[in-house]
Backbone bond lengths (Angstrom), bond angles and torsions (degrees), N, CA, C in turn:
res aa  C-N    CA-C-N  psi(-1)  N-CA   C-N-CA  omega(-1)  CA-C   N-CA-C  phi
1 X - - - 1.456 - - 1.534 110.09 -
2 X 1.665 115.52 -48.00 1.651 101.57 174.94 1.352 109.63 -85.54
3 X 1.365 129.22 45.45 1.396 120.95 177.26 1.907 78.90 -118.46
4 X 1.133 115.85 -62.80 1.794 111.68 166.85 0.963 113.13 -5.86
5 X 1.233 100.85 -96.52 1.605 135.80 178.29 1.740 115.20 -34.59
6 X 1.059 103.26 -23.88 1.558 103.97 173.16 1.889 111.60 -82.46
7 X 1.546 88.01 -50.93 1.401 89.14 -171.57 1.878 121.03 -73.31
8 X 1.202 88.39 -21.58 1.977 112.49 168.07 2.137 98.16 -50.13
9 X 1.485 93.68 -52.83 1.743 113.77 177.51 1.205 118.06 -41.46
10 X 1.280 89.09 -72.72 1.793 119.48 -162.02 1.888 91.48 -50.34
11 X 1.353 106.21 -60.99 1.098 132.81 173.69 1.981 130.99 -13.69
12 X 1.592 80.41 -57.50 1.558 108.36 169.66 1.237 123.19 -109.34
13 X 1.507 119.52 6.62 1.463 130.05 158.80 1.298 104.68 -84.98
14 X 1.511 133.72 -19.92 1.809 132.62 -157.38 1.524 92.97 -98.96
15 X 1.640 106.13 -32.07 2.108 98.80 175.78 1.461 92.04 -49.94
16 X 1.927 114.59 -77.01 1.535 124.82 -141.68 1.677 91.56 -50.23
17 X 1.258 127.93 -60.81 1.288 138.18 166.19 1.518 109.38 -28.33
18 X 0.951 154.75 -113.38 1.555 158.42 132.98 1.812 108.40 29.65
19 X 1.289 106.18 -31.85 1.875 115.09 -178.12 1.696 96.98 -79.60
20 X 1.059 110.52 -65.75 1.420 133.80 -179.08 1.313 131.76 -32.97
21 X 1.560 99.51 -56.84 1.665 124.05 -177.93 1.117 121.83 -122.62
22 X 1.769 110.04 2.65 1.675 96.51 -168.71 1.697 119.10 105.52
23 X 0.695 114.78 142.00 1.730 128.18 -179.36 2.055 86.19 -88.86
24 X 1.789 75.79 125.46 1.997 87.71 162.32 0.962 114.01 -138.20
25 X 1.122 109.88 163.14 1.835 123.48 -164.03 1.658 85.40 -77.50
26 X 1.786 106.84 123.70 1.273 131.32 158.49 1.571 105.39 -82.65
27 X 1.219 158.61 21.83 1.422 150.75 93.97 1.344 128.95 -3.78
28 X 1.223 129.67 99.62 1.476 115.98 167.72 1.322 91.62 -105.77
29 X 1.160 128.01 123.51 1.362 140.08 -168.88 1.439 116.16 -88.09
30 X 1.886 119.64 -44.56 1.409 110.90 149.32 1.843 122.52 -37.77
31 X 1.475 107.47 -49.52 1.011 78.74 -176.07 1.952 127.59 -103.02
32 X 0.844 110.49 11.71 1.582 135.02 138.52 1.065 108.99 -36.81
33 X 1.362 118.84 -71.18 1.834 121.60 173.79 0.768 118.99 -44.30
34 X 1.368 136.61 -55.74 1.260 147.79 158.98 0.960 111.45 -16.78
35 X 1.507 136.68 -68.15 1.783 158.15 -135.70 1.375 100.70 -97.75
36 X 1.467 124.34 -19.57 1.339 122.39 -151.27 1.487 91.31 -124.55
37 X 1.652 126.30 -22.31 1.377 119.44 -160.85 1.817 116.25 -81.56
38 X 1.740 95.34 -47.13 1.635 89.72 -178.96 1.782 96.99 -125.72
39 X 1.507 113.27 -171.51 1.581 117.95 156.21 1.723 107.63 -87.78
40 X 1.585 117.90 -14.84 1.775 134.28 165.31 1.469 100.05 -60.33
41 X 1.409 117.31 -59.59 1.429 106.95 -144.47 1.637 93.55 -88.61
42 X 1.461 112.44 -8.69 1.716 102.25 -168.98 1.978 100.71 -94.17
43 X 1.119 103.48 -8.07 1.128 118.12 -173.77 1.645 101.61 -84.57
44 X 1.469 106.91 -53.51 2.046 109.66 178.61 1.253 95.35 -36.35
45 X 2.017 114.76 -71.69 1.285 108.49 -164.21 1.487 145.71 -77.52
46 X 1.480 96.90 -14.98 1.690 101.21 142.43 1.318 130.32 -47.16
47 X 1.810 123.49 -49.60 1.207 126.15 167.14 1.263 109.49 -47.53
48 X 1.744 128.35 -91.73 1.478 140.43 137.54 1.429 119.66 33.11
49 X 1.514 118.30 -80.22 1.283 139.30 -168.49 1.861 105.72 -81.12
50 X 1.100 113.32 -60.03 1.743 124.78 166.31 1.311 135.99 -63.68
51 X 1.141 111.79 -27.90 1.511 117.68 -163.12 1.323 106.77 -139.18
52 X 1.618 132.39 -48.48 1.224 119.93 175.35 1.435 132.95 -72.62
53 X 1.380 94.95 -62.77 1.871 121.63 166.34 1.980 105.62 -31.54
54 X 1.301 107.74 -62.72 1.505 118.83 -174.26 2.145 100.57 -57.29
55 X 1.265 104.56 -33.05 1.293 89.69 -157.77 1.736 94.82 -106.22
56 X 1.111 137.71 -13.04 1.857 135.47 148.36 1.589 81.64 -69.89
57 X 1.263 153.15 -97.37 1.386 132.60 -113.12 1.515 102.72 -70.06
58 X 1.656 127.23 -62.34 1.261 126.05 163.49 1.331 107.55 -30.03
59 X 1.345 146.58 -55.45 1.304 133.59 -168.04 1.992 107.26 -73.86
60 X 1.068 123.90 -2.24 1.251 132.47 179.25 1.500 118.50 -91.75
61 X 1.856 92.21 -74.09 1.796 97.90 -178.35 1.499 98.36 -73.80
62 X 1.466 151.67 -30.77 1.311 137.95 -138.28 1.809 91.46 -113.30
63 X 1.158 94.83 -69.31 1.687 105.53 -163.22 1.701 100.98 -63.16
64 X 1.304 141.95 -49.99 1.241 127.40 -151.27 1.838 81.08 -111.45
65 X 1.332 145.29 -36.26 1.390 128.85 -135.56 1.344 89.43 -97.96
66 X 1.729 102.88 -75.14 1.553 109.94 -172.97 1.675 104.99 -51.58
67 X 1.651 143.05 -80.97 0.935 139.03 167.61 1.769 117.43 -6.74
68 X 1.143 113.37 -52.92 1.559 119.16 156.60 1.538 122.23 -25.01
69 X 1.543 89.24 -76.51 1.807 134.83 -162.73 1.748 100.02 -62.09
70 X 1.288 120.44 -25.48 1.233 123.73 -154.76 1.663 96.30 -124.59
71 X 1.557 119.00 -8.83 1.470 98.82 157.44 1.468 131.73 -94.81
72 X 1.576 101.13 9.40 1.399 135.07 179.06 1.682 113.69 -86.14
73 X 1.206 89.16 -38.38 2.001 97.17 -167.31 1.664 104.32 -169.12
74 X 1.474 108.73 -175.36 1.466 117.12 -166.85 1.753 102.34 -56.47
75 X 1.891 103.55 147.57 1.463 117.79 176.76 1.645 82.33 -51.22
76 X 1.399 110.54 -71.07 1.316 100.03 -149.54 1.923 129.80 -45.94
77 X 1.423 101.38 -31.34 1.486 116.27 -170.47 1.623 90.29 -81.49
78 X 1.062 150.69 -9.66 1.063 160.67 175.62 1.790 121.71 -83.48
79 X 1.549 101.30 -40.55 1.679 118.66 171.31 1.602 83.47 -53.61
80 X 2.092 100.19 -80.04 1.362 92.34 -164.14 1.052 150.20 -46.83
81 X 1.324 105.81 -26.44 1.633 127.49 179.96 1.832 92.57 -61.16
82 X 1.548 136.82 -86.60 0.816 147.62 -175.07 1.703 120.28 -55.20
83 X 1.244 129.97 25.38 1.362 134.14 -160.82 1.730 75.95 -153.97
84 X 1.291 132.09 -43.95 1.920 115.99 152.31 1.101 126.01 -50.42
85 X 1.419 117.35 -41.02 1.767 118.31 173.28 0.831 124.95 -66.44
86 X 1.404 118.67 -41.24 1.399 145.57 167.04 1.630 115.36 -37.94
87 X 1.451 114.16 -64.22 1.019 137.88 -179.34 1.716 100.02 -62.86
88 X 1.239 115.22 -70.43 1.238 111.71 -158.77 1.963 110.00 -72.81
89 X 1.323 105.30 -14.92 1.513 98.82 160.36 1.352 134.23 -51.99
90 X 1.576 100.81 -32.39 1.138 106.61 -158.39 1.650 104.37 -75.26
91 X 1.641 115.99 -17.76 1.640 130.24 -178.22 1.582 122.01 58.63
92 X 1.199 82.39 53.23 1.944 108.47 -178.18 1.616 117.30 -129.10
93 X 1.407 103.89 60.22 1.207 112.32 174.10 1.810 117.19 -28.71
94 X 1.002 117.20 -62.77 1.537 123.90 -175.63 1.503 113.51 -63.89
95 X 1.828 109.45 -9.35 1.856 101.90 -179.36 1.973 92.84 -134.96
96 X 1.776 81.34 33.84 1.970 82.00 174.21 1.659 113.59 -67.64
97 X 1.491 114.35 -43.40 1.748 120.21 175.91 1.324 102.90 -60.08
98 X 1.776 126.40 -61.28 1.692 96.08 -166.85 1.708 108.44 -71.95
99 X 1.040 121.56 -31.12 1.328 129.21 -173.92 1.740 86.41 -54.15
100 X 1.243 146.75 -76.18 1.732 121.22 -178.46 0.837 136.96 -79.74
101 X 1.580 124.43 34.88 1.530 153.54 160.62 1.089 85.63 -107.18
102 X 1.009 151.15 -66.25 1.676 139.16 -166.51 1.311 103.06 -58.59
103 X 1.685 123.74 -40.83 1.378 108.56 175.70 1.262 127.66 -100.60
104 X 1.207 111.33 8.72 1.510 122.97 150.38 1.628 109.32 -45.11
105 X 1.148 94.90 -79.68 1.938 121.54 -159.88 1.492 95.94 -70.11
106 X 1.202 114.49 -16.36 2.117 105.97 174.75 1.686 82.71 -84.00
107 X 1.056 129.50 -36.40 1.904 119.53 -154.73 1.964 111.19 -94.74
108 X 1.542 100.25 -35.69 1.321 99.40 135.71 1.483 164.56 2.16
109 X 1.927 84.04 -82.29 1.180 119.76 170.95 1.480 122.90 -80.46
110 X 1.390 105.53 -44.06 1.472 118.75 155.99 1.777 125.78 -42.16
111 X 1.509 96.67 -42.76 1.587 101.00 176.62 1.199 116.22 -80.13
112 X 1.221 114.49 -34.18 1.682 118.43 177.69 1.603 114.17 -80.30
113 X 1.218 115.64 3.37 1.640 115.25 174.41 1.741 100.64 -121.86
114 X 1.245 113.13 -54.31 1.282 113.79 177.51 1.049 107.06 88.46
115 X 1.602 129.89 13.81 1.283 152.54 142.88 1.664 129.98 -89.82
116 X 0.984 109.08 131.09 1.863 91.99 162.54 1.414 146.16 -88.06
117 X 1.271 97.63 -0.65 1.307 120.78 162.78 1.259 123.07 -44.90
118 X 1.133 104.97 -51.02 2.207 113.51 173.71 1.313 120.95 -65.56
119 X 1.795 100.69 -23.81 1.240 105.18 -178.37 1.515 113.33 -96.81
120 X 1.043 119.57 -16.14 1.594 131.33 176.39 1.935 89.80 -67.81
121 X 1.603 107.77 -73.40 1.038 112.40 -164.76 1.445 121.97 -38.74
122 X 1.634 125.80 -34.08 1.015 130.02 171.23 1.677 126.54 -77.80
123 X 1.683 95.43 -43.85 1.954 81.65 153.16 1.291 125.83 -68.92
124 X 1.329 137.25 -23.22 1.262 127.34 168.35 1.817 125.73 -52.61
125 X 1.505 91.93 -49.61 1.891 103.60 172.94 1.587 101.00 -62.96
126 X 1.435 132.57 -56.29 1.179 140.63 164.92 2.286 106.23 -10.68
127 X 1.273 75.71 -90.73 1.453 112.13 168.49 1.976 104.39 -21.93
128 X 1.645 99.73 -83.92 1.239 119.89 -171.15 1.578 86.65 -41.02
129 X 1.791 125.88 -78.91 1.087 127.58 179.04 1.352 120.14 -1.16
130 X 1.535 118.02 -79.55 1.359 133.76 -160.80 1.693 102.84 -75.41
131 X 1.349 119.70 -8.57 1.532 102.16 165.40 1.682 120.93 -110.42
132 X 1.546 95.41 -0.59 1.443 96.54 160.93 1.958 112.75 -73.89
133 X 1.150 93.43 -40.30 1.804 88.29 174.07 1.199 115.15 -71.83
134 X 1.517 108.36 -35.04 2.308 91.39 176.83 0.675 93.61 -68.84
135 X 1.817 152.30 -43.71 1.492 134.45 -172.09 1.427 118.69 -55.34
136 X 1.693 112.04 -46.94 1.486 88.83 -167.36 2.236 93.45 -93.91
137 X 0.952 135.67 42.01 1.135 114.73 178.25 1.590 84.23 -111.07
């Protein structure tokens, strides 16, 4: 359900996004290259992109930041707070809105399980998601 719900998000953050600034090529072409060059290099970023990235970042913004952030003050002011860091770490001005809808609904998800598991699981499908479309575009 929060793998839905994200992409329902992500989804209707890329219109307001897309109204605003313009339609941009969703291509990252480095990593396209990547996907297209060996069965090695498509394999790194499957690991990389699916499995590693999801399970250091969840253990960063969710498990040590928000968990932090939220024994200080409200879960919720705490999602947001940490679904901004989140976002703005990543230093992608133009994918700053879905990037804290994505870390909304990972921090969310985290609070409503009180595990990280749900939240790994959903950046990973996330993840997997977005390199099945640079692959086949």
């Amino acid at each position: 359900m929060g793998f839905g719900v994200l992409i329902l998000l992500v989804f209707l953050t890329s219109i307001v996004v897309d109204g605003l600034y313009g339609i941009k090529d969703v291509n990252n072409l480095i990593l396209k290259e990547m996907l297209v060059r060996s069965d090695i290099s498509k394999g790194a970023c499957i690991t990389v992109y699916c499995i590693i990235t999801p399970i250091l970042e969840e253990m960063v913004y969710r498990g040590f930041m928000l968990a932090s952030l939220a024994s200080t003050m409200n879960w919720k002011q705490a999602v947001v707070i940490s679904a901004a860091i989140f976002s703005a770490a990543h230093l992608s001005g133009e994918n700053f809105l879905q990037l804290f809808v994505i870390g909304c609904i990972l921090g969310c998800s985290y609070c409503g399980t009180g595990n990280l598991s749900s939240s790994i699981l959903i950046h990973s499908l996330y993840n997997a998601f977005t390199l099945i479309i640079t692959f086949l575009s």
